[in-house]
Backbone and ligand atoms as CSV (ligand in chain L), in Angstrom:
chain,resi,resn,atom,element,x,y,z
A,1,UNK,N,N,41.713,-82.597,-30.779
A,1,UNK,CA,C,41.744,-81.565,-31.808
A,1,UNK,C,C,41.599,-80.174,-31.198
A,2,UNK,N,N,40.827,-79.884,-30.299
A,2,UNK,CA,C,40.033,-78.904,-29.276
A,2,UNK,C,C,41.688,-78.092,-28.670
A,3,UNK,N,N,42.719,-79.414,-28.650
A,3,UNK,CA,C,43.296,-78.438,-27.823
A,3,UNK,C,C,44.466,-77.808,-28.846
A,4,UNK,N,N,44.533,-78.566,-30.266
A,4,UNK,CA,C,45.262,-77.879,-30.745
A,4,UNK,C,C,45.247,-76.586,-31.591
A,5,UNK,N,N,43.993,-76.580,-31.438
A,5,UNK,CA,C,43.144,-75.208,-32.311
A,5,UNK,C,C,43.618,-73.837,-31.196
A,6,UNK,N,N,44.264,-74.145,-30.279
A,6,UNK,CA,C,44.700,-73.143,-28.629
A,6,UNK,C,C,45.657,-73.084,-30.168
A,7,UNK,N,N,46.887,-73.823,-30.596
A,7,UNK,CA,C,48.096,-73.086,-31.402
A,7,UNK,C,C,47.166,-71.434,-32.217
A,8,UNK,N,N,46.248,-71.696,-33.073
A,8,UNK,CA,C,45.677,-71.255,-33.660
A,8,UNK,C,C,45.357,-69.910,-33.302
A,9,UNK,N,N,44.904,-69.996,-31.927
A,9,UNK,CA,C,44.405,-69.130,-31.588
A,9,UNK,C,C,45.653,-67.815,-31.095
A,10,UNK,N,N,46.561,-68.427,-30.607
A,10,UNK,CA,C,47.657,-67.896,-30.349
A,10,UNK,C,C,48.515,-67.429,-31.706
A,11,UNK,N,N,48.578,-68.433,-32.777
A,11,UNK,CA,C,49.135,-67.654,-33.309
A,11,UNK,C,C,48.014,-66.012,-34.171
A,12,UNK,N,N,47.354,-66.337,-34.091
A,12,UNK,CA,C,46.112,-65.548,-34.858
A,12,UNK,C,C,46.530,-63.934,-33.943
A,13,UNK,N,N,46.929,-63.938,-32.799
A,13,UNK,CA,C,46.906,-62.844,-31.885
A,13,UNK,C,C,48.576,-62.209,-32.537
A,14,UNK,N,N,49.135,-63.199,-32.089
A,14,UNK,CA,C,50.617,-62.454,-32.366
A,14,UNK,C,C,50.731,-62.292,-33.988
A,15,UNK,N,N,50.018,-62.983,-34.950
A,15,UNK,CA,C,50.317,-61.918,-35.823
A,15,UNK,C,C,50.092,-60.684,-35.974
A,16,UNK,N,N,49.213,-60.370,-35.413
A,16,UNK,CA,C,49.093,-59.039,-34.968
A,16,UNK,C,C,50.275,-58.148,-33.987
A,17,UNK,N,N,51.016,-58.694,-33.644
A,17,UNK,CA,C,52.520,-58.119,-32.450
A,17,UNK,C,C,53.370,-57.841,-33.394
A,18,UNK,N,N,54.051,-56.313,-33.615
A,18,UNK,CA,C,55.037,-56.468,-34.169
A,18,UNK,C,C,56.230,-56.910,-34.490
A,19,UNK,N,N,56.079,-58.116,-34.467
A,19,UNK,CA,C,57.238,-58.888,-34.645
A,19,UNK,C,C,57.282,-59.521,-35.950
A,20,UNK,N,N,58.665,-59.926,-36.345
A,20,UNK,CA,C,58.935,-60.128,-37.484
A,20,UNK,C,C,58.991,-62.176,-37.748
A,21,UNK,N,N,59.358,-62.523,-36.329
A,21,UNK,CA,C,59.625,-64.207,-36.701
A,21,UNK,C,C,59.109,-64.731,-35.140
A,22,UNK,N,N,58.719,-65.667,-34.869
A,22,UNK,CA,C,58.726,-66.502,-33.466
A,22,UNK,C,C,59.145,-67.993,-33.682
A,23,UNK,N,N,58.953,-68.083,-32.420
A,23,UNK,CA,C,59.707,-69.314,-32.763
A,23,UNK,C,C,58.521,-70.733,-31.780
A,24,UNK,N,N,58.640,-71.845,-32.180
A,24,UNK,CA,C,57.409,-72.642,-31.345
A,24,UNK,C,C,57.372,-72.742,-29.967
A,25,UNK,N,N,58.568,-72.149,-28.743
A,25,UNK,CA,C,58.721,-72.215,-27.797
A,25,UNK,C,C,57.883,-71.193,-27.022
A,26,UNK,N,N,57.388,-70.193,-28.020
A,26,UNK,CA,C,56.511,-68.999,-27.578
A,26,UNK,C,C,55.278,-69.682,-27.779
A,27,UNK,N,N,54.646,-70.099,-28.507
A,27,UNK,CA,C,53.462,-70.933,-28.711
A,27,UNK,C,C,53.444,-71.652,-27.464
A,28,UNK,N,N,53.953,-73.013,-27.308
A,28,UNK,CA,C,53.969,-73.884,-26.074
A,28,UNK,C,C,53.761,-73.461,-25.034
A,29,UNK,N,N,54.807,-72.273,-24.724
A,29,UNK,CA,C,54.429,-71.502,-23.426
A,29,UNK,C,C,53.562,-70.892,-23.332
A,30,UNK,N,N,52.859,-70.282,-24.702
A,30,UNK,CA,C,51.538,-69.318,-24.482
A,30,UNK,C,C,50.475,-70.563,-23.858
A,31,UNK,N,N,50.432,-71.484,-24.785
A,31,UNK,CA,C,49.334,-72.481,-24.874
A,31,UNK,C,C,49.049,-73.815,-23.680
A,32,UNK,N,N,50.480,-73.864,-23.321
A,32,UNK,CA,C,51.048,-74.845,-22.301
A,32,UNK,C,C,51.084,-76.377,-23.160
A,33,UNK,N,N,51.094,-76.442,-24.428
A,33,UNK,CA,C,50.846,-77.644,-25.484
A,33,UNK,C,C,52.101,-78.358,-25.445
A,34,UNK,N,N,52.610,-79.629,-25.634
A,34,UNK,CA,C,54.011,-79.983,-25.620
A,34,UNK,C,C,54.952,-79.145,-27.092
A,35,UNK,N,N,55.547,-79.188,-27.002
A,35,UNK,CA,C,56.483,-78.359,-28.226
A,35,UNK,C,C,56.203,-79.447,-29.725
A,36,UNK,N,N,56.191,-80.814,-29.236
A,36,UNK,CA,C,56.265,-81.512,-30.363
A,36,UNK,C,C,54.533,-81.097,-31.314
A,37,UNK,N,N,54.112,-80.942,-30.219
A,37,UNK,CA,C,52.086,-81.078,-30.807
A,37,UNK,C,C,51.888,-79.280,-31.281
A,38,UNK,N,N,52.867,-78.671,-30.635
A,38,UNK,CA,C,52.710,-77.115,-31.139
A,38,UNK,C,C,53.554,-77.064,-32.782
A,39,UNK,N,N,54.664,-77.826,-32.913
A,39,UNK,CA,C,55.357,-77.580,-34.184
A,39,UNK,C,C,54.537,-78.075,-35.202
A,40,UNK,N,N,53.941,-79.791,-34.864
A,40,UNK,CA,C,53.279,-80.318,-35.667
A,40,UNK,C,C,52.097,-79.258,-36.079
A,41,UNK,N,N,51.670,-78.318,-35.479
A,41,UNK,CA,C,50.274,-77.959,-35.761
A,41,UNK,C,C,50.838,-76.637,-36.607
A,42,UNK,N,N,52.031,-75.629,-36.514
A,42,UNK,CA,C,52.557,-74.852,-36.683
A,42,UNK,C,C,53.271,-75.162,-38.468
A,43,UNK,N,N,53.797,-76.109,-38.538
A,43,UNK,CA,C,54.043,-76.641,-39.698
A,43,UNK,C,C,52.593,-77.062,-40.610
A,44,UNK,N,N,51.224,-77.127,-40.102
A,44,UNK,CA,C,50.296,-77.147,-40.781
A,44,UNK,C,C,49.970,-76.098,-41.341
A,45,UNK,N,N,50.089,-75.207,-40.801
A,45,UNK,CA,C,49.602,-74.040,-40.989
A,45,UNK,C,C,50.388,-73.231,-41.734
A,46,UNK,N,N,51.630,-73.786,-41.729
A,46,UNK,CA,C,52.122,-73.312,-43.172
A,46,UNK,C,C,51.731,-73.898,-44.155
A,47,UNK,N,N,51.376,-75.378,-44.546
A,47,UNK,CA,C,50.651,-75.656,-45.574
A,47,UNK,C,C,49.481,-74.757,-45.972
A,48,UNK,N,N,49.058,-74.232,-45.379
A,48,UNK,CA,C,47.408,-73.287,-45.342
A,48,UNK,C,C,47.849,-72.179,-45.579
A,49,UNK,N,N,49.174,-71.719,-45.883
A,49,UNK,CA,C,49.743,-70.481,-46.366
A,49,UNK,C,C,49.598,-69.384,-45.655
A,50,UNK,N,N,49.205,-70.076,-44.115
A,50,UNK,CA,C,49.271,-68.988,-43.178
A,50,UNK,C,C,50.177,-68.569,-42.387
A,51,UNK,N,N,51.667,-69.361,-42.649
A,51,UNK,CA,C,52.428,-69.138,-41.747
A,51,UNK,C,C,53.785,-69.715,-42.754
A,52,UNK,N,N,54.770,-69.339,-42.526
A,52,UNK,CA,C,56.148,-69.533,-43.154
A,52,UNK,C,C,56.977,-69.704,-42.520
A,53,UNK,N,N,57.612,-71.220,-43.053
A,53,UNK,CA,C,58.729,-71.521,-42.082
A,53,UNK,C,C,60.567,-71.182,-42.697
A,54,UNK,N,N,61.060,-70.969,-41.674
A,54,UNK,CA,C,62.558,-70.461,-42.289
A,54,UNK,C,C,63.510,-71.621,-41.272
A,55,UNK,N,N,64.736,-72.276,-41.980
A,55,UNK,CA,C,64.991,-72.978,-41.071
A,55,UNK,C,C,67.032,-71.764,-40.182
A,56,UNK,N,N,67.005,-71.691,-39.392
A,56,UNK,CA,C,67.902,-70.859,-38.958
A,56,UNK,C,C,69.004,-71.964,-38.274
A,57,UNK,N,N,70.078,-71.849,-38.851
A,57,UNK,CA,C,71.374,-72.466,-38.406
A,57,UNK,C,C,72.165,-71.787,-37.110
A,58,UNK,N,N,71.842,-72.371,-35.781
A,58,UNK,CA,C,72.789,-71.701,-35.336
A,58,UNK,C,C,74.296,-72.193,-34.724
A,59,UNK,N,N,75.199,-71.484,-33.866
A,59,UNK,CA,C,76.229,-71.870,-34.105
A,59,UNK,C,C,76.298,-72.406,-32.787
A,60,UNK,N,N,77.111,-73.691,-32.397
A,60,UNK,CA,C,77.264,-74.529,-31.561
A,60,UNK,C,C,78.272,-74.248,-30.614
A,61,UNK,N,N,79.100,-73.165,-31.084
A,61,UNK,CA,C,79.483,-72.652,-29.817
A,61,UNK,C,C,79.839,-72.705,-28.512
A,62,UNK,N,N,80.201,-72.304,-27.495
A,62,UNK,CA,C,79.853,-72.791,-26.551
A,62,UNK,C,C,79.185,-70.643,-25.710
A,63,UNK,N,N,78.404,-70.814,-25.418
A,63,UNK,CA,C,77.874,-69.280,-24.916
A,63,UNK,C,C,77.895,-68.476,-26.182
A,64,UNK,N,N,77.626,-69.442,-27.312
A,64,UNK,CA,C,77.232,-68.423,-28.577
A,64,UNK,C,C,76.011,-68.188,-29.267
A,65,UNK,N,N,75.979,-69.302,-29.634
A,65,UNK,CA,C,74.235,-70.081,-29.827
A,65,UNK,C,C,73.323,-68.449,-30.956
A,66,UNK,N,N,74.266,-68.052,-32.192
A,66,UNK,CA,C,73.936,-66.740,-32.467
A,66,UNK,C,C,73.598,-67.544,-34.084
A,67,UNK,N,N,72.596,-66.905,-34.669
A,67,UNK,CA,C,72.100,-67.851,-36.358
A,67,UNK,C,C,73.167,-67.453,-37.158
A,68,UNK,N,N,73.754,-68.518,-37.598
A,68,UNK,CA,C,74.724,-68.134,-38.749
A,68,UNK,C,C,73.864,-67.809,-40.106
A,69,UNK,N,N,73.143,-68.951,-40.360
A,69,UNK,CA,C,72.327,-68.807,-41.838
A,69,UNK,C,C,71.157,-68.919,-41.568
A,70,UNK,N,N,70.436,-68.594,-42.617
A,70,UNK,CA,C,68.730,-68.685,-42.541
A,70,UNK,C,C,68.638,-69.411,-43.655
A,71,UNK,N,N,67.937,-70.529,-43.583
A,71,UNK,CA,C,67.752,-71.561,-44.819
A,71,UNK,C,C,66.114,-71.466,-45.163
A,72,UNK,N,N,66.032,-71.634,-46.409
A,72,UNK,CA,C,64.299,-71.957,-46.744
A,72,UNK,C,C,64.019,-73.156,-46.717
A,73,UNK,N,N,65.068,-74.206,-46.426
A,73,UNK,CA,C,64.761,-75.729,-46.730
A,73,UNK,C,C,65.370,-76.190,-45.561
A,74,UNK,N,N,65.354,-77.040,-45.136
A,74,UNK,CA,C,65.863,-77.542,-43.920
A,74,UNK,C,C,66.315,-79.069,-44.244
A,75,UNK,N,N,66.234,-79.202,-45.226
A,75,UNK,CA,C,67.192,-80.545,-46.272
A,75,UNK,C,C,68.739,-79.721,-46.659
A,76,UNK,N,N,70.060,-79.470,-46.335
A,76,UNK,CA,C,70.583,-78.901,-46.939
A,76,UNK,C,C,71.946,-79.653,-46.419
A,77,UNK,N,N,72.967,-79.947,-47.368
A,77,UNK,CA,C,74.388,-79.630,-47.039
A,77,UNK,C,C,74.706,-79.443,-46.867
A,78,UNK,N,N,75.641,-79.340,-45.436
A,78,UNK,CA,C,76.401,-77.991,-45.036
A,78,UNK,C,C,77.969,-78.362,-44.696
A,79,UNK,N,N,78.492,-77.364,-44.830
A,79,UNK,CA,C,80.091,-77.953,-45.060
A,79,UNK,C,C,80.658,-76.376,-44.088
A,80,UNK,N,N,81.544,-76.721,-43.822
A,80,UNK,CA,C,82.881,-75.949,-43.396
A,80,UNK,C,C,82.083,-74.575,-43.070
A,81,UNK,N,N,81.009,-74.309,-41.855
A,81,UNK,CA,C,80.507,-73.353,-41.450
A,81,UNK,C,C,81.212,-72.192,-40.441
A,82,UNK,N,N,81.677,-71.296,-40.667
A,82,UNK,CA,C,82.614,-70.401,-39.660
A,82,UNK,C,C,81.316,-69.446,-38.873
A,83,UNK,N,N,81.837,-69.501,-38.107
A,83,UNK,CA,C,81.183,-68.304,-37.282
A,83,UNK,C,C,82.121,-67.260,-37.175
A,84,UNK,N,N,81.628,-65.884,-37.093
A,84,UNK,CA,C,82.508,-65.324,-37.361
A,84,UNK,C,C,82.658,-64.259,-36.203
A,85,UNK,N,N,81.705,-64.458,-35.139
A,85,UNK,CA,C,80.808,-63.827,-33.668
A,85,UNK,C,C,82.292,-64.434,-32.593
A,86,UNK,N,N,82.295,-65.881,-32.994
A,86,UNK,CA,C,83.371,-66.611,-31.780
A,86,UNK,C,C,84.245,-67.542,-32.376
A,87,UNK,N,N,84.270,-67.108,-33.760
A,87,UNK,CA,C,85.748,-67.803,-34.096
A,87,UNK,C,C,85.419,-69.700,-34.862
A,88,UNK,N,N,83.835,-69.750,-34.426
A,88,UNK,CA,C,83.910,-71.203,-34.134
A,88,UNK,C,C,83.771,-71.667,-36.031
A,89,UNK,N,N,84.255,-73.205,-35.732
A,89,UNK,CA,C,84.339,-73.758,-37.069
A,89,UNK,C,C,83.914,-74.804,-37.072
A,90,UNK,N,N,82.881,-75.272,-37.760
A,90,UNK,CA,C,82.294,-76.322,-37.766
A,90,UNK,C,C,81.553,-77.354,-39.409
A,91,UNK,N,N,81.955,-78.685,-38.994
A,91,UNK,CA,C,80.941,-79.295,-40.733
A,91,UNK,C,C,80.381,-80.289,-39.726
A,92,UNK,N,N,79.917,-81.031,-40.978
A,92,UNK,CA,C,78.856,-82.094,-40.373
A,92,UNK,C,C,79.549,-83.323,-39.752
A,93,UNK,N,N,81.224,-83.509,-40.098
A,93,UNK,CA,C,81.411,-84.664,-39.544
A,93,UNK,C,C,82.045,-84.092,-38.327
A,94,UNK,N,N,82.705,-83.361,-38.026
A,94,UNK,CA,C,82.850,-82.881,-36.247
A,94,UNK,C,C,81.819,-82.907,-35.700
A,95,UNK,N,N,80.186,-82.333,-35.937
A,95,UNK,CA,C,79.427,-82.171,-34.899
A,95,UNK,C,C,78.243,-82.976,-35.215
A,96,UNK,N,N,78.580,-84.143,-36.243
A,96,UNK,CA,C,77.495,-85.323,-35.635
A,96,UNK,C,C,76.934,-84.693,-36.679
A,97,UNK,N,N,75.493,-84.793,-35.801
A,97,UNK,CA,C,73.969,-84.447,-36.682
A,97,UNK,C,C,74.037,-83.142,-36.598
A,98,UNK,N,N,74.346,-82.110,-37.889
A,98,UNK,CA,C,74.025,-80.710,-37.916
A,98,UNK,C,C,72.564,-79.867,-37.573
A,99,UNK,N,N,71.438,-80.892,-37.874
A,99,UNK,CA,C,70.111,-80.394,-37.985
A,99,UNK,C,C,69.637,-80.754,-35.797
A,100,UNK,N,N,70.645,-80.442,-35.264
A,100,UNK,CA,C,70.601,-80.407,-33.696
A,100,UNK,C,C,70.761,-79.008,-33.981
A,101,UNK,N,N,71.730,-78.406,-34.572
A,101,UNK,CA,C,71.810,-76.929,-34.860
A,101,UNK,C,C,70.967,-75.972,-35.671
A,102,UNK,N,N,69.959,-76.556,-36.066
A,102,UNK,CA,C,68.749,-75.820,-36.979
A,102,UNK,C,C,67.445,-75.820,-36.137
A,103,UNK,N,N,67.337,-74.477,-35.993
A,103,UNK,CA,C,66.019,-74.323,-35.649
A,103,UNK,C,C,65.081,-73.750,-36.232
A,104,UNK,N,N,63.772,-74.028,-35.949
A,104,UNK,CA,C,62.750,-73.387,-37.207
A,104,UNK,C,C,62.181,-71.860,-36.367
A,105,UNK,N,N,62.151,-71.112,-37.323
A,105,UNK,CA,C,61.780,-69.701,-37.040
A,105,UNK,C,C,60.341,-69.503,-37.811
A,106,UNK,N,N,59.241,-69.448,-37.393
A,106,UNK,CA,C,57.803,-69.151,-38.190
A,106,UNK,C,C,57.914,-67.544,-38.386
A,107,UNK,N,N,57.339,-67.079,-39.790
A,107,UNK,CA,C,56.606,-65.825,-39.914
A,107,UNK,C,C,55.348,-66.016,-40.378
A,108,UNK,N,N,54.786,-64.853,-40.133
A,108,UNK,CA,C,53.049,-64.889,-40.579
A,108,UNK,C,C,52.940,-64.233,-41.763
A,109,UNK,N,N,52.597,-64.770,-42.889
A,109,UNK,CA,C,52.553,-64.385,-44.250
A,109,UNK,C,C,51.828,-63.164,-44.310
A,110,UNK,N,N,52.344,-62.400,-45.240
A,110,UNK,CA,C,51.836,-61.034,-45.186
A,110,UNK,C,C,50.220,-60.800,-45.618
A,111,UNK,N,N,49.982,-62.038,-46.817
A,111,UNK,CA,C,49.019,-61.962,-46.794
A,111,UNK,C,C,47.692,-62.246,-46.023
A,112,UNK,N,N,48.309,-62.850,-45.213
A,112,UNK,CA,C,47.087,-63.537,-43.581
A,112,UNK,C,C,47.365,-62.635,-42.769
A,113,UNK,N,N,48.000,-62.168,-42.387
A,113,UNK,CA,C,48.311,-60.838,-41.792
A,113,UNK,C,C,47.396,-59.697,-41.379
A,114,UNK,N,N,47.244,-59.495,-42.756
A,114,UNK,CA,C,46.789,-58.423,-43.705
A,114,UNK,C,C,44.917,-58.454,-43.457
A,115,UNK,N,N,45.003,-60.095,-43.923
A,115,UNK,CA,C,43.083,-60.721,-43.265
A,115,UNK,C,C,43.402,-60.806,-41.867
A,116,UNK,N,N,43.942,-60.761,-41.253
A,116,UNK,CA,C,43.758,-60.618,-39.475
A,116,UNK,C,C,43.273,-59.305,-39.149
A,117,UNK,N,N,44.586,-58.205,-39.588
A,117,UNK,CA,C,44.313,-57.233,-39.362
A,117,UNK,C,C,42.928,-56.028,-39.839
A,118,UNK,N,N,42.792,-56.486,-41.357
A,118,UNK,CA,C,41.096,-56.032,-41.697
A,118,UNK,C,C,39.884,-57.012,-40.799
A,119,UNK,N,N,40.480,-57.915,-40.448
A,119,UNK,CA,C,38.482,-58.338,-39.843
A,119,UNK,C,C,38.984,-58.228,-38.239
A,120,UNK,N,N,39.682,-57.919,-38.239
A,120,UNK,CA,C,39.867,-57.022,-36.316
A,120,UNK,C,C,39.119,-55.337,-36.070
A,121,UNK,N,N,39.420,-55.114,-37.014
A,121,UNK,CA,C,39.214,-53.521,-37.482
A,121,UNK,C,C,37.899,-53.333,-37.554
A,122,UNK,N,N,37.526,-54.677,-38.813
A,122,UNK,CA,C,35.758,-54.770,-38.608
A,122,UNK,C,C,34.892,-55.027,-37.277
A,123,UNK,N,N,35.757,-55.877,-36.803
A,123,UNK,CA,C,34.755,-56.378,-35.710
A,123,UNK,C,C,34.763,-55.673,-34.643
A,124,UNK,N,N,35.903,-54.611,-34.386
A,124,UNK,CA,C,35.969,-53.356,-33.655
A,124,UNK,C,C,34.613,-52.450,-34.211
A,125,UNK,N,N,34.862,-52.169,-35.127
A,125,UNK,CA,C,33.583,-50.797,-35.964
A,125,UNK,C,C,32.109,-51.942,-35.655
A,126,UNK,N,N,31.982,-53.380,-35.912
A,126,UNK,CA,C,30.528,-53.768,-36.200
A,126,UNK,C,C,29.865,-53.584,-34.697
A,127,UNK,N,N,31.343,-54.563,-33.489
A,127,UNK,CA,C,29.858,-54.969,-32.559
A,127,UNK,C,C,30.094,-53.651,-31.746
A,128,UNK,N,N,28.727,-53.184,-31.397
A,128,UNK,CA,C,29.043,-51.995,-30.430
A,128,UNK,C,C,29.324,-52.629,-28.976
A,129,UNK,N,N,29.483,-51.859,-27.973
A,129,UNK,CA,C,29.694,-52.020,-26.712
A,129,UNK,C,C,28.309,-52.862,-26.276
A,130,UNK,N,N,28.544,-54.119,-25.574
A,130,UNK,CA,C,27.292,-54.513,-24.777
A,130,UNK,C,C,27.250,-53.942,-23.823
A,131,UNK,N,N,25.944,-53.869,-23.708
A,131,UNK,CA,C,25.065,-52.965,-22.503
A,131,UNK,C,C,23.807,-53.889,-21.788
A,132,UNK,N,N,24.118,-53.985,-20.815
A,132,UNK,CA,C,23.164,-55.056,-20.318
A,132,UNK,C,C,23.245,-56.066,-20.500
A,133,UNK,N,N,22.333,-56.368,-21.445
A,133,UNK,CA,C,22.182,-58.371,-21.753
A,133,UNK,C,C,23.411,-58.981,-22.103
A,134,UNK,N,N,23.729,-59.847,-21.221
A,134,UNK,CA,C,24.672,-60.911,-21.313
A,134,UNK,C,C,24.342,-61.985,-22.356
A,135,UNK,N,N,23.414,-62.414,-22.483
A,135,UNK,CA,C,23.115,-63.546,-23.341
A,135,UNK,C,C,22.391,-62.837,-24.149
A,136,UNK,N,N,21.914,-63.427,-25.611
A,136,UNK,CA,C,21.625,-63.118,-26.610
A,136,UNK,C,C,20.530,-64.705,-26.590
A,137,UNK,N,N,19.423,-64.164,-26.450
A,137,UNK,CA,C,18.689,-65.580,-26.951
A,137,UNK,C,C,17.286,-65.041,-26.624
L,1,ZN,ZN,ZN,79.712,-68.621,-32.632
């Protein structure tokens, strides 16, 4: 459990980075966690309404690999997809399994955000600078 609370912690920082979406490959690498144990924990945390997942279609291409669509569901139908970057054309029965082409993009809900950024602020103004004592006891 110990080590997946590292996702947590990582993501807790970069919501704070101005960025708008990441993706779980930044997690893993922050954390060194396998990708499968970072998504699983990443997809929790959208249950906890701390994090939002978008599912992003991209295009199969070959040196294109650019998001055609941004889906909210990642259950979806997809038919006769053009790209319009490299020409490419694609449905589900040319390229097999389409959801090889969906990747999940996380954002940090504005409203957790928002509680990151007020109790950072606090805990800047509460603890003053330590001076001396290392331990507290
Ligand atoms: Zn393309």
């Amino acid at each position: 459990m110990a080590l997946i609370w590292k996702v947590d912690e990582v993501v807790n920082e970069i919501a704070l980075w101005p960025i708008k979406k990441f993706y779980p490959t930044l997690i893993a690498k922050r954390t060194g966690l396998p990708i499968d144990t970072v998504f699983a924990r990443l997809l929790e945390l959208t249950n906890d309404h701390k994090l939002c997942v978008k599912w992003e279609l991209r295009c199969p291409g070959d040196n294109c690999a650019r998001t055609l669509l941004v889906l909210d569901e990642e259950a979806i139908k997809l038919r006769d997809v053009f790209c319009q970057y490299c020409g490419q054309d694609f449905c589900e029965d040319d390229y097999g399994d389409v959801y090889d082409y969906i990747y999940p993009a996380f954002e940090v809900c504005r409203e957790y955000k928002e509680y990151l950024r007020q109790s950072s602020l606090q805990t800047k103004k509460k603890q003053p600078p330590m001076k001396g004592k290392k331990f507290l006891n």
